[in-house]
Legacy VTK file of the C-alpha trace (Angstrom):
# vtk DataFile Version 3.0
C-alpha trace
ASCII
DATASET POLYDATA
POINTS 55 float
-25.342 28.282 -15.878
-27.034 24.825 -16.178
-23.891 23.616 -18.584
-21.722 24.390 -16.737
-23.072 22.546 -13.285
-23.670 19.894 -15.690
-19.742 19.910 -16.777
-18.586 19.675 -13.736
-20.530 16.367 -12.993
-18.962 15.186 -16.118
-15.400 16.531 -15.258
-13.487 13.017 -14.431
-10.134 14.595 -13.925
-9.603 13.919 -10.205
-10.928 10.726 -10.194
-7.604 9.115 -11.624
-5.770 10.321 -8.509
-8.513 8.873 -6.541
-8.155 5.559 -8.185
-4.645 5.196 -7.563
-4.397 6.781 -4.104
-6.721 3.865 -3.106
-4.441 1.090 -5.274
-1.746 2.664 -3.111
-3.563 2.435 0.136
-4.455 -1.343 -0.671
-1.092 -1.947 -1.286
0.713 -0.412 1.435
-2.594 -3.133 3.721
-1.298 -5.994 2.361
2.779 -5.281 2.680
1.965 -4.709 6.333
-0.070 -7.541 7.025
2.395 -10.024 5.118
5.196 -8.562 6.923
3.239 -9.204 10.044
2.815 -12.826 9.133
5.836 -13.521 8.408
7.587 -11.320 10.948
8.701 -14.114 13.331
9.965 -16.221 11.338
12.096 -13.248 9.464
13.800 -12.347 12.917
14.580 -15.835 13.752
16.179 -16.369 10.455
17.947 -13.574 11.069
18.582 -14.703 14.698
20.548 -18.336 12.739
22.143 -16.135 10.262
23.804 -14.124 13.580
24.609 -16.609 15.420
26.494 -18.789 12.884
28.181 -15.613 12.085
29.258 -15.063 15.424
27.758 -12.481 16.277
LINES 1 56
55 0 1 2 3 4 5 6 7 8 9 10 11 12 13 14 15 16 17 18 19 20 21 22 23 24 25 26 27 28 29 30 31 32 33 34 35 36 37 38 39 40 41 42 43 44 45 46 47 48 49 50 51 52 53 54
């Protein structure tokens, strides 16, 4: 009984996923504050880009 309480605490297998769900999460934080950032200056760009166009 005692090994095999003691191989669970040693039993890293879900720990990977945890790893990289939290890499993801970081991530997905920093795409969505740089697209924040720069969000203004995207749509007026965009805004030129129309309007030379003619649109």
């Amino acid at each position: 009984m005692k090994a095999k309480l003691m191989g669970l605490f040693k039993d890293e297998t879900g720990q990977a996923m945890t790893e990289y769900g939290l890499i993801l999460a970081l991530i997905a934080v920093v795409v969505i504050v740089a697209l924040g950032a720069i969000g203004g200056q995207l749509n007026t760009f965009f805004e030129t880009i129309k309007t030379a166009l003619g649109g």
